[in-house]
C-alpha positions in Angstrom: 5.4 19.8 -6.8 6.8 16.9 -9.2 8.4 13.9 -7.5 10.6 10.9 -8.2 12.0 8.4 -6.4 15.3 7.1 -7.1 17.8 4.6 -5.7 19.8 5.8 -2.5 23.0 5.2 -4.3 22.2 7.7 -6.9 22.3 10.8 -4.1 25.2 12.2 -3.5 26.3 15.2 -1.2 25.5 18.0 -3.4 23.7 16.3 -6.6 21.5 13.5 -7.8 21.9 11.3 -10.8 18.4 10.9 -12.3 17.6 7.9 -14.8 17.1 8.4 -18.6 12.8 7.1 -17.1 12.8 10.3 -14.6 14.9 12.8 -16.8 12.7 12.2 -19.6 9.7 13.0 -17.3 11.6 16.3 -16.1 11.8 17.0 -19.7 8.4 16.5 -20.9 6.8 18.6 -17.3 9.3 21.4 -18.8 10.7 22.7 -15.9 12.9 25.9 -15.7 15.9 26.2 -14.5 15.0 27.8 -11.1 11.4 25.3 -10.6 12.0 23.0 -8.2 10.5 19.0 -7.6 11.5 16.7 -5.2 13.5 13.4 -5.1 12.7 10.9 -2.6 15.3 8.3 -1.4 12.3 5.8 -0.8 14.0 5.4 2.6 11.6 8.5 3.8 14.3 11.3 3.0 13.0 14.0 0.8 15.4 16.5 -1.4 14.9 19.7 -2.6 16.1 19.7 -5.9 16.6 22.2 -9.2 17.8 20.7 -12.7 21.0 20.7 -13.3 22.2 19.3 -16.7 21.3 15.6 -16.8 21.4 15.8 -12.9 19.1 17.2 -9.8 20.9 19.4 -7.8 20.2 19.3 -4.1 19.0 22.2 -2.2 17.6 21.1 0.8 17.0 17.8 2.4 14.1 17.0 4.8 12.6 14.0 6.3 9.1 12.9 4.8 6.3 13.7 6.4 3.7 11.5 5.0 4.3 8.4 6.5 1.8 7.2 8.8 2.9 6.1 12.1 1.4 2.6 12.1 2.7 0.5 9.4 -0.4 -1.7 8.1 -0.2 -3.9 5.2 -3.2 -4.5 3.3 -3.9 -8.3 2.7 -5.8 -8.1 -0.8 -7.8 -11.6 -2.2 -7.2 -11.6 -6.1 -10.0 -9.7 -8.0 -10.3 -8.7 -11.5 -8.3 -5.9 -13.0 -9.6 -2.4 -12.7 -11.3 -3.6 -8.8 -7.4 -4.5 -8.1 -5.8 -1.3 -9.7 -8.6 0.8 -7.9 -7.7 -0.8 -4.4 -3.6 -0.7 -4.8 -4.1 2.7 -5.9 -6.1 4.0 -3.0 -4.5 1.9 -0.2 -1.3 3.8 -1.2 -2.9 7.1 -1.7 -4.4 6.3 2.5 -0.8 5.4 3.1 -0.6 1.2 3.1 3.1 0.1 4.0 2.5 -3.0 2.2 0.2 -4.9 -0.1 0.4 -8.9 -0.1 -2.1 -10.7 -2.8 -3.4 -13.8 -2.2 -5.7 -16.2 -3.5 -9.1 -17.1 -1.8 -12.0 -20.0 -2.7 -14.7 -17.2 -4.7 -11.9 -15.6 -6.3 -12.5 -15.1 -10.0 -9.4 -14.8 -11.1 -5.9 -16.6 -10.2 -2.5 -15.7 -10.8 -0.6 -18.4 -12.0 3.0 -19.4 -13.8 5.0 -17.0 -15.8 2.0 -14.0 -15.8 2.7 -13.9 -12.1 5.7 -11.5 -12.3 3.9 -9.5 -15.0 1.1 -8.9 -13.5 2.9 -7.8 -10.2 5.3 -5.8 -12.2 2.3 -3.8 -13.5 0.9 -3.2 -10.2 3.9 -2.2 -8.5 4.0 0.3 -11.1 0.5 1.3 -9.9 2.1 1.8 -6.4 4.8 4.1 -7.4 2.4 6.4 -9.5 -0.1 6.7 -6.4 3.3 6.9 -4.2 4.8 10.1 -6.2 1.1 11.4 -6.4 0.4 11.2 -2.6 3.7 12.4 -1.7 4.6 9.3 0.1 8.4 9.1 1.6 8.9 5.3 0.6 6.9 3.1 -2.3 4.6 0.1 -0.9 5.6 -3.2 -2.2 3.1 -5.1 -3.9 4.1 -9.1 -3.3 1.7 -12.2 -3.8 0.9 -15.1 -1.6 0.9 -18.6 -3.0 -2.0 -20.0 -1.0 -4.8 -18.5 1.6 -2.9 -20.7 4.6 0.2 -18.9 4.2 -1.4 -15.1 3.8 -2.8 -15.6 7.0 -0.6 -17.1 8.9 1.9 -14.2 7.3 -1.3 -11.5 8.6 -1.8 -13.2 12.2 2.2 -11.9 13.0 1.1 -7.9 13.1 0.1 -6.4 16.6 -3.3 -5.7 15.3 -4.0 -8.7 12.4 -8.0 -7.7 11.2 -10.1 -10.3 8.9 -12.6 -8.5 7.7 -15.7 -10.8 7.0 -18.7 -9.7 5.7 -20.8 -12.2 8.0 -19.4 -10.4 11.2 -21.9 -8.5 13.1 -20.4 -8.3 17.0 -17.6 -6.3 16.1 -16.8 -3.3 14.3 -13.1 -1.8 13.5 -13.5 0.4 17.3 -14.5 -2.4 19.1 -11.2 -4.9 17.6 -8.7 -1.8 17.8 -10.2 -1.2 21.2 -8.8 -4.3 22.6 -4.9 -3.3 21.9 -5.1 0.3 21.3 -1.2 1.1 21.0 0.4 -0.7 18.1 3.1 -0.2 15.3 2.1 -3.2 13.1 -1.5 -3.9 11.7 -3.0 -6.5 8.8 -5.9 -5.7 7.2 -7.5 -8.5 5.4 -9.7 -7.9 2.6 -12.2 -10.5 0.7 -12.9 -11.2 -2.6 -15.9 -10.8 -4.7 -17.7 -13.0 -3.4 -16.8 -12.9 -0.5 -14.7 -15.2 2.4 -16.0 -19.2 2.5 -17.2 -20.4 6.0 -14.1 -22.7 6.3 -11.9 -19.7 5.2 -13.2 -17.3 7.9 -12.7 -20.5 10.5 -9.1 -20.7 9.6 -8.4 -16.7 10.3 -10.1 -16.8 13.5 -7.7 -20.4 14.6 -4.9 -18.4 13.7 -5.6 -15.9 15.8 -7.2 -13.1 13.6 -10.3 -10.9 14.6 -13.1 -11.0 12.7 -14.6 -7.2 11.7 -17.3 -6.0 10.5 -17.2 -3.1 7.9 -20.9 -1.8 8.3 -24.2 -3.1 7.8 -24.0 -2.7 4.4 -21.8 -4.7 1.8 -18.9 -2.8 0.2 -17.6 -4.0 -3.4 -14.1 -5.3 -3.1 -12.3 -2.4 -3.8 -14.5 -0.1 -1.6 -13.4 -2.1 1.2 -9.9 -2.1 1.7 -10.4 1.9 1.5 -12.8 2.4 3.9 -10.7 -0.4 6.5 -7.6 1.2 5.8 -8.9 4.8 6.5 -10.5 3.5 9.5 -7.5 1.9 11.4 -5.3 5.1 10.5 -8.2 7.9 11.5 -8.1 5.5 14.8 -4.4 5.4 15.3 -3.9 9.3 14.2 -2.6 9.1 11.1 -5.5 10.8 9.7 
């Protein structure tokens, strides 16, 4: 069923004004009077809706169902742009509250001056697509970090903050979760190409993250926040 997402102010008690963006959509799927699509406050309320005129009218309202109970916000180094489409897409698709970019020491790529809100304006875009696609009840924000320091220091604040390091071998995602196993709050930090510096996997571990190991073998960049992300929610039952 189609689905948009529009400001809470919009909804009213018996219909929904709908942008020129999402009535244009409306128009080009070619609904009928009587099909029906949904319209999502983004707050995790869900409405029933048929068109009516420029408007949606309200038929029934629901809560969403699709949010996962654990809210984990996936920590994403900078990586070139299809890897980093790929990733956002997925992690929102698995149901990702949040996604915080940040820069790392093998990153290939940097974002830097005025490209900074472009390029995060094109992602979040990315995030609303997989949002309406996965039937998600709110959209993930997609925010940048200036520096490594401050992205984990932001990451070491959830119940359950995860650095994933490909040079971890004692612990797999069980084993950390295993440690705390009720929490509302989990960060999942994700490398870079190349993977994390000594120094940078040092830092996480002083500020009180837990080093995980994905596997024996080594995931590409945007393999990995997938397979962690699907892990931690199959583990807290949101999957």
């Amino acid at each position: 069923m189609p689905r948009f997402f529009v400001d809470p102010g919009n909804i009213g008690s018996t219909h929904i004004r709908l942008d020129a963006e999402d009535g244009a959509h409306i128009r080009v799927l070619r609904l009928g009077v009587k099909e029906t699509f949904v319209v999502c406050d983004g707050m995790g309320g869900d409405y029933r809706c048929i068109l009516d005129g420029d408007a949606a009218r309200i038929l029934e309202q629901a809560e969403n169902q699709a949010e996962p109970r654990v809210r984990c916000t996936v920590y994403l180094a900078l990586t070139r742009g299809e890897r980093m489409d790929y990733a956002i897409q997925k992690s929102v698709e698995l149901g990702a509250h949040a996604i915080r970019l940040f820069p790392a020491s093998r990153c290939v790529v940097r974002y830097e001056g005025k490209d900074v809100a472009k390029k995060l304006a094109r992602l979040q875009k990315i995030a609303l697509e997989a949002a309406k696609q996965s039937g998600r009840g709110m959209v993930p924000r997609v925010t940048a970090a200036s520096d490594f320091r401050s992205a984990m220091t932001e990451a070491a604040l959830a119940e359950q903050p995860l650095f994933f390091y490909e040079n971890e071998v004692g612990q797999g995602i069980r084993a950390a979760l295993d440690r705390r196993p009720e929490f509302q709050s989990a960060s999942l930090v994700i490398g870079p190409e190349g993977g994390f510096a000594d120094e940078e996997a040092a830092l996480a571990s002083e500020m009180g993250l837990s080093s995980v190991s994905l596997g024996a073998r080594i995931l590409r960049a945007e393999t990995a926040p997938v397979v962690a992300l699907a892990g931690v929610l199959f583990y807290s039952g949101d999957l």
